[in-house]
C-alpha positions as CSV (number, residue, x, y, z in Angstrom):
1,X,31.4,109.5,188.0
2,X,34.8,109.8,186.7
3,X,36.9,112.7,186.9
4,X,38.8,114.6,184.1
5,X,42.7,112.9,184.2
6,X,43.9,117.0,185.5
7,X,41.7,117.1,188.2
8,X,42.5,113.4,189.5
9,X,46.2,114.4,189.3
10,X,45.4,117.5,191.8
11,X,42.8,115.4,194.0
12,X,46.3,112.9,194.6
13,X,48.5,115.9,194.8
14,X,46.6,117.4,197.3
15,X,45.6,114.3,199.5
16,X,50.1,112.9,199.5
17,X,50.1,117.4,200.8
18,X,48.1,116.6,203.4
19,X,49.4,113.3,204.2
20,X,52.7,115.1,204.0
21,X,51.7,117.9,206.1
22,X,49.8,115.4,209.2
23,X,53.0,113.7,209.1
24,X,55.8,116.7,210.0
25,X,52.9,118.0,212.1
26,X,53.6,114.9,213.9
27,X,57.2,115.2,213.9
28,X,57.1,118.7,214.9
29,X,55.0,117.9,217.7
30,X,57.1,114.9,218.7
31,X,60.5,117.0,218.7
32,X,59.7,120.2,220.4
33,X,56.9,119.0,223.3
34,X,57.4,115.7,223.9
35,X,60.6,115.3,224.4
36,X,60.9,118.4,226.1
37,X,58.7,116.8,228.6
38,X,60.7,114.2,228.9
39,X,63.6,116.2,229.6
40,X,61.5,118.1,232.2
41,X,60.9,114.8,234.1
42,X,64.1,113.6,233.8
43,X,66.1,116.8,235.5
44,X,62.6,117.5,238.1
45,X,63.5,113.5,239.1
46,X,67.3,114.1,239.1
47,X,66.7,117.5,241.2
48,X,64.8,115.6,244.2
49,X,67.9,113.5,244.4
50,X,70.4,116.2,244.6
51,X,73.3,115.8,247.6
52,X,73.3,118.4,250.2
53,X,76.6,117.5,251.5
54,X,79.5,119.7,251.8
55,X,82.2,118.8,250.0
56,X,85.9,119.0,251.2
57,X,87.9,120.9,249.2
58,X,91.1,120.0,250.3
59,X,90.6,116.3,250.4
60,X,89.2,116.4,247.1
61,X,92.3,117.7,245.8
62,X,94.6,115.4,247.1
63,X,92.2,112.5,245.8
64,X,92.6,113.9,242.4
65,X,96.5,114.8,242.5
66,X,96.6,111.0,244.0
67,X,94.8,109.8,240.8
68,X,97.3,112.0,238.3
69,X,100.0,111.0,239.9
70,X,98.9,107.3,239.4
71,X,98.6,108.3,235.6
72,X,101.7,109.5,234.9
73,X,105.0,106.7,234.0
74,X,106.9,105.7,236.8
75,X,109.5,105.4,234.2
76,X,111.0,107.9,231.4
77,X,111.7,106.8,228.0
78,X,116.1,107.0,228.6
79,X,115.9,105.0,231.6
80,X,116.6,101.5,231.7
81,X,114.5,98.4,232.2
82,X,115.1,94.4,233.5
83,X,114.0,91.7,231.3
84,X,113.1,88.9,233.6
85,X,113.2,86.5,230.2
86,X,116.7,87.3,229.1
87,X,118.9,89.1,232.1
88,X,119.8,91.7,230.0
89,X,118.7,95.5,230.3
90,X,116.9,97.2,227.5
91,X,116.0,100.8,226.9
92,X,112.5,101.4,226.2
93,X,112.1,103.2,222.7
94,X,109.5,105.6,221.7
95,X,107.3,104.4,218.5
């Protein structure tokens, strides 16, 4: 039996809907539960491994002023510098 050329146009229609429709199920599904899951796991795992140490404070700042004082430029950008190549000094310009 062949159907009327109107009615196969809605019988395709409606079968690339539902296609359509299975498919952002899918992706729904995939978005919003399963990776949420995931996420669960992932923070219940990194929980159980969770340090109960105290930290010191005070030695925890002076590690970190260390470490900015290590960041910042021994030298300004006036002051002179030695050029082992030539012997001459050079000042050290800003680009």
């Amino acid at each position: 039996m062949k159907l009327p050329t109107i009615t196969r146009y809605v019988y395709y229609l409606s079968i690339a809907l539902i296609i359509l429709a299975l498919g952002l199920n899918i992706m729904f599904l995939y978005n919003d539960f399963y990776k949420t899951v995931a996420q669960v796991e992932i923070v219940y795992m990194l929980s159980s491994q969770v340090s109960f140490e105290v930290v010191d404070i005070n030695l925890w700042n002076d590690i970190e002023k260390n470490i900015e004082y290590k960041k910042t430029s021994a030298l300004g950008t006036d002051e002179l510098l030695r050029n082992p190549f030539s012997g001459f000094d050079i000042a050290i310009e800003e680009e």
